[in-house]
C-alpha positions in Angstrom: -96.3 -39.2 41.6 -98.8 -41.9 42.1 -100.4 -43.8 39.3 -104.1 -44.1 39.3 -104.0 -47.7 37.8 -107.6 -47.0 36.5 -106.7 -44.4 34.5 -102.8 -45.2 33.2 -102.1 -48.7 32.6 -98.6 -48.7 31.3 -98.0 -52.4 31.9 -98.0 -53.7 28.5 -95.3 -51.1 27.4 -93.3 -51.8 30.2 -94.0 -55.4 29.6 -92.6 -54.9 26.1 -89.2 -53.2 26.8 -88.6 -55.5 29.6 -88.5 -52.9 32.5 -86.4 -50.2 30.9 -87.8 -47.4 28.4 -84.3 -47.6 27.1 -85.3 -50.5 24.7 -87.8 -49.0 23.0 -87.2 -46.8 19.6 -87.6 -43.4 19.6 -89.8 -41.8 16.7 -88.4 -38.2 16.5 -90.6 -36.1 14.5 -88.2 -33.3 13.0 -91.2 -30.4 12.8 -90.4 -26.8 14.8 -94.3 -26.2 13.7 -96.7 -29.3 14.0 -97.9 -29.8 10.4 -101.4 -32.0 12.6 -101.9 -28.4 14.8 -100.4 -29.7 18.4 -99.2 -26.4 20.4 -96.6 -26.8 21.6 -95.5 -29.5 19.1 -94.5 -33.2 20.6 -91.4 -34.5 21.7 -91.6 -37.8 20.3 -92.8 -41.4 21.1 -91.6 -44.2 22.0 -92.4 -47.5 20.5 -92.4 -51.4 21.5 -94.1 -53.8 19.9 -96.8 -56.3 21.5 -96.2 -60.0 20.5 -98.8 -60.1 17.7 -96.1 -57.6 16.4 -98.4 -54.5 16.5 -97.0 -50.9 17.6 -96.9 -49.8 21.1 -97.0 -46.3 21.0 -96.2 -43.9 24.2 -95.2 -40.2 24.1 -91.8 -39.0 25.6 -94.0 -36.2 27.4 -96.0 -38.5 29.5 -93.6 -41.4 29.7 -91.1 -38.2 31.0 -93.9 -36.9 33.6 -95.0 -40.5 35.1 -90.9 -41.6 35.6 -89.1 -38.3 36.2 -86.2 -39.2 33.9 -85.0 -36.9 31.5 -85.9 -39.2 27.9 -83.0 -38.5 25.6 -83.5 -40.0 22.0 -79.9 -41.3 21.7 -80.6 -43.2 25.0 -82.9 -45.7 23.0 -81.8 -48.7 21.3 -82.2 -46.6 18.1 -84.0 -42.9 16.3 -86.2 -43.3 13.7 -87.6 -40.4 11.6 -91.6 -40.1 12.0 -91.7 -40.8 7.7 -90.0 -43.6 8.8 -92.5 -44.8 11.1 -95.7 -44.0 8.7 -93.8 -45.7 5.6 -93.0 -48.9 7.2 -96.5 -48.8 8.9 -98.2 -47.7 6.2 -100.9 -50.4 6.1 -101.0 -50.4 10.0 -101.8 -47.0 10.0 -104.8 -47.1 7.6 -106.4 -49.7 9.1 -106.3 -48.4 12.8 -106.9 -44.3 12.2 -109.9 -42.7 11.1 -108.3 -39.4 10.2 -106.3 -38.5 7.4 -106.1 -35.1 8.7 -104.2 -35.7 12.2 -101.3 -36.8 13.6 -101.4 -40.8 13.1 -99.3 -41.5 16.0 -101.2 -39.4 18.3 -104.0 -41.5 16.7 -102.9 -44.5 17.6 -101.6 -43.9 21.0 -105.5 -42.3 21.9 -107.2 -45.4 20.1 -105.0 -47.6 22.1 -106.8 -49.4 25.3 -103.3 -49.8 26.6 -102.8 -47.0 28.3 -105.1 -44.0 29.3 -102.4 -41.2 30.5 -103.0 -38.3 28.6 
């Protein structure tokens, strides 16, 4: 698949795991049913973080599509729970969502200017 570079710019994540999705975390969200109304529900993101220490969020889904590979939570450097995520990013999340109502990880990876892939 070819990238349109105009329209996915995944350099920065890339940037931030040095090459290899493999050193990112994976935020697993445990929900059969999403509780924020995606059908089906998400596979999980991966996260990085930029060096001003803010979140780098991609999906599995569309990191899976643009590389082919099969992204297998136990190949990351470690699982985190998506409470996790929202606890210890609490403050982060608050001040970069708008809704209370949606999925803030979703939220953050469309407000992002990082990347445009999905």
């Amino acid at each position: 698949m070819k990238l349109n570079q105009k329209k996915c710019t995944i350099y920065p994540f890339l940037k931030a795991v040095r090459g290899c999705w493999h050193n990112a975390l994976f935020i697993k969200c445990n929900h059969t049913v999403c509780p924020h109304g995606q059908s089906p529900p998400c596979e999980g993101f991966l996260m990085a973080v930029d060096a001003d220490g803010s979140p780098i969020l991609m999906p599995a889904k569309v990191l899976q599509q643009l590389s082919g590979e099969s992204i297998e939570p136990e190949s990351c450097q470690a699982v985190i729970g998506k409470r996790t995520f929202e606890s210890v990013y609490g403050l982060y999340i608050e001040w970069h969502t708008v809704s209370s109502t949606g999925c803030p990880l979703m939220e953050l990876c469309r407000a992002s200017d990082k990347y445009h892939c999905f």
